[in-house]
C-alpha positions as a printed Julia matrix, in Angstrom:
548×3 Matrix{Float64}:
 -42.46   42.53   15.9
 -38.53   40.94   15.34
 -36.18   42.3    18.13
 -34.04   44.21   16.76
 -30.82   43.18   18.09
 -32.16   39.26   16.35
 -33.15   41.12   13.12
 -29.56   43.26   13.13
 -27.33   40.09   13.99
 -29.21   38.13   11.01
 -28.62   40.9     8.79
 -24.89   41.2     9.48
 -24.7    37.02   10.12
 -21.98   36.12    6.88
 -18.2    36.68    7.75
 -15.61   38.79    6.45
 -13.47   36.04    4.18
 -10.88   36.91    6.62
 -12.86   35.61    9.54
 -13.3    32.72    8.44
 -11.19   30.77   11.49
  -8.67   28.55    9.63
  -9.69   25.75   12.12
 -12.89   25.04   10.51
 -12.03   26.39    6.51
 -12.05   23.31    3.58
  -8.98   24.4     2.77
  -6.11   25.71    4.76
  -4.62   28.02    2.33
  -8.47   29.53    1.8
  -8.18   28.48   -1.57
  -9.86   25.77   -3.73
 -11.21   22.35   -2.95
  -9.76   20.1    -6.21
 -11.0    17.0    -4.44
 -14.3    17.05   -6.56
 -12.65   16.56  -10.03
 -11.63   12.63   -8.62
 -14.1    10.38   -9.51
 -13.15    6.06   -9.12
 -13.56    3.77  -11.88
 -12.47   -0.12  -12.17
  -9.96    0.51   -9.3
  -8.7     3.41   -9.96
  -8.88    6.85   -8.51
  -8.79    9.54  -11.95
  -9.09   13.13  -12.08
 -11.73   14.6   -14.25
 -10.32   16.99  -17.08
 -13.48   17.71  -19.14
 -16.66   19.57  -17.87
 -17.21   21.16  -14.28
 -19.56   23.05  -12.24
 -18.28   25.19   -9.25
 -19.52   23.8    -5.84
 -21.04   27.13   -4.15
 -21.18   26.24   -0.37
 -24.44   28.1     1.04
 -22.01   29.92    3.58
 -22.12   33.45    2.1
 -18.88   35.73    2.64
 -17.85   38.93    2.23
 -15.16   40.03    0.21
 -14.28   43.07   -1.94
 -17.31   44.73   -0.7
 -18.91   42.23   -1.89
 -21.21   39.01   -0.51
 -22.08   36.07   -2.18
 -21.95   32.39   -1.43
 -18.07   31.09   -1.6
 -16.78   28.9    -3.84
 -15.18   25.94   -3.0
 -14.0    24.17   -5.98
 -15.18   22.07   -9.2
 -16.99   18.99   -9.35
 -16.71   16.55  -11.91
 -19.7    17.03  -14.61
 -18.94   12.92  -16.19
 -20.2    12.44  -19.83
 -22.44    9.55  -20.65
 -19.49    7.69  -21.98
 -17.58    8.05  -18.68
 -20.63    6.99  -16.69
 -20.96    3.74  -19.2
 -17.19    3.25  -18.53
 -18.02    2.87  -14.89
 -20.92    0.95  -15.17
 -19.09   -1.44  -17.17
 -16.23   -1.75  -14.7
 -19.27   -3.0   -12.08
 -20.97   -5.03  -14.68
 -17.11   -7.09  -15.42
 -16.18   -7.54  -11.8
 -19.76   -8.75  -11.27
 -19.43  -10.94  -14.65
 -22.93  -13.03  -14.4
 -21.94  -14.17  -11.01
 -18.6   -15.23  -11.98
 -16.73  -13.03  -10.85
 -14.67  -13.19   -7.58
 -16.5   -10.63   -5.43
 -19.78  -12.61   -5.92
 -18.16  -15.91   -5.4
 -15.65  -15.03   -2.63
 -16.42  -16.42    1.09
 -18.07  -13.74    3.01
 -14.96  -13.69    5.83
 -13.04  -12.55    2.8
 -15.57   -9.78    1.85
 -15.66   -8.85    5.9
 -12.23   -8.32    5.49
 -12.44   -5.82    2.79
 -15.27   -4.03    4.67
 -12.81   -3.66    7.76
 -10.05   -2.76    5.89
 -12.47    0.34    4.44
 -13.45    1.28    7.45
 -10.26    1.64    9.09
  -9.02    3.79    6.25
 -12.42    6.11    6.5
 -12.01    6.39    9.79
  -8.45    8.75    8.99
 -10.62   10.93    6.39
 -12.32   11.91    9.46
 -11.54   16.27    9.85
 -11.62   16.43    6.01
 -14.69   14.87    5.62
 -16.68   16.84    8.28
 -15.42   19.78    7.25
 -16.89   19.22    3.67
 -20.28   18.66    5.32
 -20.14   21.81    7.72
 -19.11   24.03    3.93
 -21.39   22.06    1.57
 -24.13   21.85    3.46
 -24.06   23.66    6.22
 -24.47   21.15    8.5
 -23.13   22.18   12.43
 -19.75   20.62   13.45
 -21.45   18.5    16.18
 -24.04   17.11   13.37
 -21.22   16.46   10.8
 -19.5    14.55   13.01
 -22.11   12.61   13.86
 -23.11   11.66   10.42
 -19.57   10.82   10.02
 -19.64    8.83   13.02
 -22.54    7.0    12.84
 -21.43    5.9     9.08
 -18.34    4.2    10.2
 -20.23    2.57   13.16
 -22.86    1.39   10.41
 -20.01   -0.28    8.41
 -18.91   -1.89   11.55
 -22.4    -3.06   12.54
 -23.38   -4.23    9.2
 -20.04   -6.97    9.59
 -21.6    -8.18   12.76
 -25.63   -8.42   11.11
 -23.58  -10.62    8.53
 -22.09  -12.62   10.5
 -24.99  -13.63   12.19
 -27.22  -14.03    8.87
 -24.35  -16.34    7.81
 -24.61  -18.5    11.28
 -28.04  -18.62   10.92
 -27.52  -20.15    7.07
 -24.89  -22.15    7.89
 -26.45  -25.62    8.31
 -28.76  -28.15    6.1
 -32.21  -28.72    5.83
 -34.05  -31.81    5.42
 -38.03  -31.65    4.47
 -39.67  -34.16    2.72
 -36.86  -36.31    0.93
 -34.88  -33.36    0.05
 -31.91  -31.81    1.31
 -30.84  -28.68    0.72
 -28.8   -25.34    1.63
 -30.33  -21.86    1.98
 -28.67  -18.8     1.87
 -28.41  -15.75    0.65
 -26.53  -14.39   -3.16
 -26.05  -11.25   -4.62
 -28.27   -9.39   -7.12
 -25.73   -8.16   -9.53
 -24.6    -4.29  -10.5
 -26.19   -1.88   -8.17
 -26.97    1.68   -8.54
 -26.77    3.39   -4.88
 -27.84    7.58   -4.89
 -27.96    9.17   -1.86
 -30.06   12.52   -1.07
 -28.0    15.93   -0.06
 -29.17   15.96    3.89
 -26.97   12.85    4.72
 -24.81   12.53    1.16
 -22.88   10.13    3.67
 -24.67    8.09    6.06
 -27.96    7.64    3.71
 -25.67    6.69    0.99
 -23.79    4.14    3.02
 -27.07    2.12    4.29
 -27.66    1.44    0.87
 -24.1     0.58   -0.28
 -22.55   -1.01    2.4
 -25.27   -4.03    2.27
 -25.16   -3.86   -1.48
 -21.51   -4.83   -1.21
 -21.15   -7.27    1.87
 -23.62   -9.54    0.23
 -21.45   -9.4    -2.94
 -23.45   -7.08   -5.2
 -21.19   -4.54   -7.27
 -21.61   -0.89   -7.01
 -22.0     2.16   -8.7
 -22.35    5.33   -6.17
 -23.79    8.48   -7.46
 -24.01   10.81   -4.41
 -26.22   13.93   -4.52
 -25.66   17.25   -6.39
 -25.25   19.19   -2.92
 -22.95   17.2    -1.09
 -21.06   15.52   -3.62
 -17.69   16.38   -2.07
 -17.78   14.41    1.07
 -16.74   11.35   -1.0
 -13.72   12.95   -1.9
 -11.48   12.05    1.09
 -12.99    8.35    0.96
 -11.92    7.24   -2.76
  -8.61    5.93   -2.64
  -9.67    4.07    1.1
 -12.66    2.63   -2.12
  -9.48    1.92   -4.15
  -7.37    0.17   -1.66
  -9.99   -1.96    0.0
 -11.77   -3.67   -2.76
 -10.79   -5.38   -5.87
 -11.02   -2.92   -9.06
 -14.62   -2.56  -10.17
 -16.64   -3.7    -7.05
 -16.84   -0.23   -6.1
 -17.31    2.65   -8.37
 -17.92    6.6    -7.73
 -19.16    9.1   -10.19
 -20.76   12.38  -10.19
 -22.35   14.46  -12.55
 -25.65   15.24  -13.98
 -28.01   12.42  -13.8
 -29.38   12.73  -17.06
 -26.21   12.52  -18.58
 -25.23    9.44  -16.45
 -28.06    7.7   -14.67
 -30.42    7.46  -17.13
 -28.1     6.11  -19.96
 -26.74    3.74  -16.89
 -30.0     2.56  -16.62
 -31.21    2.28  -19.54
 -28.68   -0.09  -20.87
 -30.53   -2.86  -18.8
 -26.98   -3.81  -16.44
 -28.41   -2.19  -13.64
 -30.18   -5.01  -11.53
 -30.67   -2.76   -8.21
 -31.14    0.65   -7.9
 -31.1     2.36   -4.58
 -32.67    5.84   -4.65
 -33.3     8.04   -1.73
 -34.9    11.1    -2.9
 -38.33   12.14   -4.85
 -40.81   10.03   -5.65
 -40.98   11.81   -8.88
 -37.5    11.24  -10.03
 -37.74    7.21   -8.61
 -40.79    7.25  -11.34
 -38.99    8.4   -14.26
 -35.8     6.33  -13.15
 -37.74    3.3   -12.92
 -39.46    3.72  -16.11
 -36.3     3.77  -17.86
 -34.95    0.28  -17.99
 -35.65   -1.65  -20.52
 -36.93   -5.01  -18.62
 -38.41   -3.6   -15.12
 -39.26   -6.37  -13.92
 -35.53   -7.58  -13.67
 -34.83   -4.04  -11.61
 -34.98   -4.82   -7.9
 -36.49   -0.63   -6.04
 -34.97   -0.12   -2.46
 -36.86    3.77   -2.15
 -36.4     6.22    0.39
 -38.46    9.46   -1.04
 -40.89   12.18    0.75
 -42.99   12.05    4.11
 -45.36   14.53    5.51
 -44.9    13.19    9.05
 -47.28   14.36   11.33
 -47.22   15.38   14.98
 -50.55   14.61   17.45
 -50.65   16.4    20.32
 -53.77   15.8    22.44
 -55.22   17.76   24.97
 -53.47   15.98   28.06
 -50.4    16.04   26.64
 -47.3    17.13   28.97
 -46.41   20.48   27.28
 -42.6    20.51   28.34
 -41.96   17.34   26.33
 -43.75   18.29   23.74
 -42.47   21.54   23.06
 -39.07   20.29   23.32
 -39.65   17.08   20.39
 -41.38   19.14   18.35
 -38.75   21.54   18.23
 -36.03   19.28   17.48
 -38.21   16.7    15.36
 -39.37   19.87   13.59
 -35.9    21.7    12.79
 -32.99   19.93   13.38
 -31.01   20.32   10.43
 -33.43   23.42    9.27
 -36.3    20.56    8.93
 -34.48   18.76    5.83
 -34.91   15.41    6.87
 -37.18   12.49    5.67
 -38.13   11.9     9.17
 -39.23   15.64   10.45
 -42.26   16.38   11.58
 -44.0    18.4     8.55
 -47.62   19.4    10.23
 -48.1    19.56   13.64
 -52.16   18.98   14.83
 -52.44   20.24   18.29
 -56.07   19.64   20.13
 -58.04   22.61   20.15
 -58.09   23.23   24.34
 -54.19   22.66   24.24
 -53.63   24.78   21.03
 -52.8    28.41   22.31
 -50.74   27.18   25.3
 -49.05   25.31   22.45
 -48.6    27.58   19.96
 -47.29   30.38   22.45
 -44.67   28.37   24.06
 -43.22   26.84   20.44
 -43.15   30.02   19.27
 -40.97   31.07   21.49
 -38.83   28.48   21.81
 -38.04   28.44   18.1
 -37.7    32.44   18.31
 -34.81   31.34   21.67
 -33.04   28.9    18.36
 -29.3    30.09   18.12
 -28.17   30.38   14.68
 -25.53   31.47   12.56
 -21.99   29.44   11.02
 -22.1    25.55   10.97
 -18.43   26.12   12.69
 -19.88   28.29   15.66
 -20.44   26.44   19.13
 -23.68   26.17   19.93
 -25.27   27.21   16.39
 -29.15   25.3    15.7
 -30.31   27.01   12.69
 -27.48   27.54    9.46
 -27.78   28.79    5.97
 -29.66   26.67    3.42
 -27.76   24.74    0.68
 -30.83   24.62   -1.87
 -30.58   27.08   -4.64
 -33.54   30.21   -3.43
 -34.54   27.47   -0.95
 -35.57   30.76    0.99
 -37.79   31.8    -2.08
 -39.58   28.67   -2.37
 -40.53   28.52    1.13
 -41.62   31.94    1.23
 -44.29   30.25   -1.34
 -45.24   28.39    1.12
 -46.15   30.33    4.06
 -47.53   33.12    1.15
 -50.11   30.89    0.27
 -51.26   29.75    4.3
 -51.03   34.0     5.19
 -53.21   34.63    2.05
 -55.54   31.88    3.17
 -55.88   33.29    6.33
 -53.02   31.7     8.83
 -50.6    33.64   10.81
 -47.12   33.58   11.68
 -46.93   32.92   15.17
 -43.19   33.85   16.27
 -41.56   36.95   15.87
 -38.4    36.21   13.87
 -40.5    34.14   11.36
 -39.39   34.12    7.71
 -36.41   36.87    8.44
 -34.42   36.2     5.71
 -30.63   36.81    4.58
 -29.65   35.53    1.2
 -29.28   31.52    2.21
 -30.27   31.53    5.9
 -34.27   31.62    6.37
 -35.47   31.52    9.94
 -38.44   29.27   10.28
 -41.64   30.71   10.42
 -44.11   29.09   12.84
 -47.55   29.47   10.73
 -50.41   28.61   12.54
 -53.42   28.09   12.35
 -52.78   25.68    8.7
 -55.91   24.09    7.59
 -57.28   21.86    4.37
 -56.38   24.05    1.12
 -53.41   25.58    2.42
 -49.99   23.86    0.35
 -48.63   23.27    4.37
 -51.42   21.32    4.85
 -50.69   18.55    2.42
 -47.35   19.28    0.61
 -43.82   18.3     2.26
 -41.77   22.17    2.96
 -38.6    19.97    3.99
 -37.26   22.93    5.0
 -37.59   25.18    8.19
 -41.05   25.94    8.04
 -43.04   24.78   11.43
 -47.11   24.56    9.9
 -49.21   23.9    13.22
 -53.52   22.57   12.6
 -55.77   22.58   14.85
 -58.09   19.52   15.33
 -60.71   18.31   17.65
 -61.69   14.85   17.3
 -59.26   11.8    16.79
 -61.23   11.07   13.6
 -59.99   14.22   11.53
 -56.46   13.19   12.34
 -57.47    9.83   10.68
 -59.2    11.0     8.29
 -55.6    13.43    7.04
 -53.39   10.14    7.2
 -55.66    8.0     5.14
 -55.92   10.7     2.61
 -52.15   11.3     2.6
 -49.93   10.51   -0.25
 -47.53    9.66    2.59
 -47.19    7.33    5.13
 -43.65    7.0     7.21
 -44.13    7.9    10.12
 -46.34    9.73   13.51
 -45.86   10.91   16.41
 -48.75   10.95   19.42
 -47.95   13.33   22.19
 -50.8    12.24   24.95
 -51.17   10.21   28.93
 -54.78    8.95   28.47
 -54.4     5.19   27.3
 -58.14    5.04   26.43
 -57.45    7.3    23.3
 -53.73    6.87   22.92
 -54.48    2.9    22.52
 -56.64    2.89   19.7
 -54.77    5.87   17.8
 -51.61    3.97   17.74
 -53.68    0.91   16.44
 -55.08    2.93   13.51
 -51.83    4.63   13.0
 -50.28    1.6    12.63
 -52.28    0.61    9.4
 -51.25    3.92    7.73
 -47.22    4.61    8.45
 -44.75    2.15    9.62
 -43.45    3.6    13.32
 -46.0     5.11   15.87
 -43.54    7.65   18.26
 -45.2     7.58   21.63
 -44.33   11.17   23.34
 -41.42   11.18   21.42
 -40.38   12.92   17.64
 -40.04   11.15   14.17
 -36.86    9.76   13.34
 -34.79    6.88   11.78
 -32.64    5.38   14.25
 -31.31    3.14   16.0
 -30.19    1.61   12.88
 -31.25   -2.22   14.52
 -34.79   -1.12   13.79
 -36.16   -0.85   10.54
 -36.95    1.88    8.41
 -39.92    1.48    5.94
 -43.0     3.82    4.7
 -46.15    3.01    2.92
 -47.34    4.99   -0.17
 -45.52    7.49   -1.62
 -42.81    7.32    1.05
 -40.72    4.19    0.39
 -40.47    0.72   -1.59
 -38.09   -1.66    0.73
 -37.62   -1.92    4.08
 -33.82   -0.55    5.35
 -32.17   -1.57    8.54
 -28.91   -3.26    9.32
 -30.34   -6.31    8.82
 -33.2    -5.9     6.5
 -30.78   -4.26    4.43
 -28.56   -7.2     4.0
 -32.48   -9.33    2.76
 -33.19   -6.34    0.46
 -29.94   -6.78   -1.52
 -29.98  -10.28   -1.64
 -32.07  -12.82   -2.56
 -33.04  -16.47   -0.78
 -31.37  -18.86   -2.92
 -30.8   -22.48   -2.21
 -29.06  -25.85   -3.49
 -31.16  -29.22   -2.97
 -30.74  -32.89   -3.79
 -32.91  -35.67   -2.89
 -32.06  -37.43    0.0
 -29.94  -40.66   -0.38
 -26.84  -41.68    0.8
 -25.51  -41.16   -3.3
 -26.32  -37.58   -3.3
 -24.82  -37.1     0.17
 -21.85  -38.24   -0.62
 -21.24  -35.92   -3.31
 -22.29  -33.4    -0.99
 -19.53  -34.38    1.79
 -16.86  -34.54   -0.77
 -17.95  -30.96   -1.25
 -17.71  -29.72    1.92
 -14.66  -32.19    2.86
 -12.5   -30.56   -0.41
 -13.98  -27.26    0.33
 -14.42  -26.75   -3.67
 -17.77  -24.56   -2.94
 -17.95  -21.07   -1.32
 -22.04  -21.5    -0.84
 -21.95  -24.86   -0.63
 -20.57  -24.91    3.47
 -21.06  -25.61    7.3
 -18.29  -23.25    8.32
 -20.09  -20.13    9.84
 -18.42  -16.87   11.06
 -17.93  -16.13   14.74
């Protein structure tokens, strides 16, 4: 049964609009947001004047009498044409190649990068506080996406630099000599997903640019404001057209974007689904480079000698951080049958001990849900495991108030159940029970999915070979630790359904780019030409000078 003091506060959890502490509002009159109505095209920043949608953060107040989820403002709904209009700003300042952001020394492009990220570093408050409204994301996390962004930029700068020492010299194999680096693909379409509209947006478009690709960013319907504060910082950094924000429906602007064939990149992080129908709309596909982040059902092993304390404590967190809407969380967790009820019991009641409430409050774990009935839909979810026989396992599972949804842990999930095999992303905690190595096998193989594991265990005679098989089905093995992306050095990759391209800060750089090289045979003739080149300085990819 819910305590009733848990059950009361989640009832009476939304503020007054008074209460709202000015401190941590969007805006400081408690009005409207008019940020989302700016959209940048060819340079400049515009305001949008035709169609709109209200931006409903999932923060629900009370007003009048009345509660409902606030409004903060419109966002820009772009027609087709004004989509086109952007695309062709990106397809000019690319021009074939010509154009001087593809052809301009890379110190030159650093230089831009710095400059942006020394301007987004004073959008800072203003961003975050988007983030904690739009998508209810806690202060602490906010600023952390925001945080880690900017450091991204800044590591990205130093990955080039050392790509472009490494590329710096000549080659000489069998009679020929010759120069390899790196060039740009040409117009790229970046779309980030609404869990990190900023940082997961940024791994993709930051490369894209520092290798001298032009850009069109579409960022995600739920978190499309947090651009806002950044465009004119866009605007004043780079020359007009090599960077390029819109938002709107995508049908109305992707898919005409893409379908006009200028797209050479496109840089989805999302459904696998939507990447599918995206994909299928250009008109030459095999001239459309895929960089894909899209769904995982990451799972969790926990064997029989596994120590309990750590465990607990990762699968919380690798479970429900951010209410379980990341790529990365662990979706199904497969305990071994001797260590299952000790399990179960002390994860249910350390997600029952999960402080929740505002994104602003200190302290808060669990916050609203920015999904439209996100708390319907994964009501579906556990419906279908308790009708199938599973039980929810915690006391405060599936309370619900309008957005917020308190995560249910449902236990025991088995084969059949839409837990077992379906991604929730959401804060739903599905625990299986499982008592040879082989079953857990056998689920990965089978999976549509393949990103990630974790393997919670001490015994090196079955930890060994699990991480060996593991290794053949997702693309990181977590030893005693939970799922997740970072550090940003390493890469991030999936099999299957879960990914095409691999992203990191420097495989990043290699999946916007592409190995390209000038040769001439050998004799003193052709080197000669190629001194005078490098003596006059007359060629930007032609050169020995390197970056320090």
């Amino acid at each position: 049964m819910p305590n009733e003091h848990v059950k009361q506060k989640i009832e009476t959890m939304f503020p007054a609009a008074a209460d709202v502490p000015a401190a941590a509002d969007f805006s400081p009159n408690g009005g409207l947001y008019e940020g989302g109505l700016l959209y940048l095209v060819d340079g400049q920043v515009k305001r949008w004047s035709g169609a709109s949608e209200t931006v409903l953060s999932p923060v629900c107040v009370t007003k009048n009498g009345e509660t409902a989820r606030r409004p903060m403002g419109p966002a820009a709904m772009l027609s087709t044409e004004a989509a086109l209009d952007a695309m062709r700003a990106a397809v000019k300042a690319y021009d074939r190649g010509r154009g001087a952001w593809p052809r301009m020394k890379i110190c030159d492009r650093l230089r831009c990068l710095k400059t942006f990220a020394d301007k987004m570093a004073a959008a800072r408050e203003e961003s975050v506080r988007l983030l904690m409204w739009e998508i209810c994301k806690t202060r602490p996390d906010a600023e952390k996406e925001f945080d880690r962004t900017v450091a991204y930029v800044l590591d990205t700068i130093e990955a080039v630099k050392e790509l472009d020492r490494a590329n710096s010299r000549f080659q000489e194999e069998a009679g020929i000599l010759a120069q390899i680096r790196r060039a740009p693909l040409g117009v790229v379409l970046c779309m980030g997903p609404f869990n990190y509209p900023l940082n997961e947006t940024f791994t993709t478009l930051i490369p894209a640019l520092i290798m001298g690709n032009t850009v069109i960013a579409k960022f995600p319907r739920f978190g499309m404001l947090c651009q806002a504060p950044l465009l004119h910082a866009f605007a004043e950094a780079f020359p007009p057209g090599v960077v390029n924000v819109i938002n709107g429906d995508g049908r109305a602007t992707v898919g005409p974007m893409i379908e006009s064939g200028e797209v050479h990149a496109l840089a989805f992080i999302g459904t696998s689904r939507v990447a599918n129908i995206l994909k299928k709309q250009h008109p030459m596909p095999n001239r459309l480079r895929c960089i894909l982040g899209l769904e995982a059902k990451n799972p969790a092993i926990v064997l029989n000698d596994a120590d309990l304390d750590l465990t607990v404590n990762e699968c919380l967190t690798g479970s429900l951080s951010f209410n379980g809407q990341r790529c990365t969380a662990l979706k199904l967790l497969f305990v071994q049958r001797k260590a299952a009820e000790a399990f179960v019991e002390r994860f249910a009641a350390a997600v029952d001990a999960l402080p929740f409430g505002m994104p602003w409050e200190k302290g808060v774990k669990l916050t609203p849900l920015p999904e439209i009935d996100k708390a319907k839909t994964l009501q579906g979810f556990v419906d279908d495991a308790l009708a199938k026989g599973a039980k929810i396992r915690n006391a405060h599972g599936a309370l619900t108030n309008r957005t917020f949804y308190f995560p249910p842990v449902v236990y025991a999930v088995q084969a059949g159940m839409r837990l077992y095999t379906e991604e929730q992303f959401g804060p739903v905690a599905p625990v299986a029970v499982f008592d040879r190595v082989d079953e857990i096998v056998e689920f990965i193989s089978a999976s549509n999915y393949g990103q990630q594991a974790s393997v919670f265990g001490r015994d090196p005679g079955v930890v060994g070979p699990l991480v060996d098989v593991l290794a053949n089905q997702v693309c990181r093995v977590n030893l005693n630790a939970q799922c997740q992306r970072g550090p940003d050095i390493y890469p991030f990759a999936g099999r299957k359904d879960s990914a095409e391209g691999t992203l990191s800060v420097s495989d990043a750089l290699r999946c916007f780019s592409i190995r390209t090289m000038a040769a001439t045979p050998d004799n003193a003739a052709n080197k000669a030409v190629v001194r005078a080149i490098l003596d006059a300085r007359s060629s930007n990819f032609l050169n020995t000078d390197y970056l320090f």
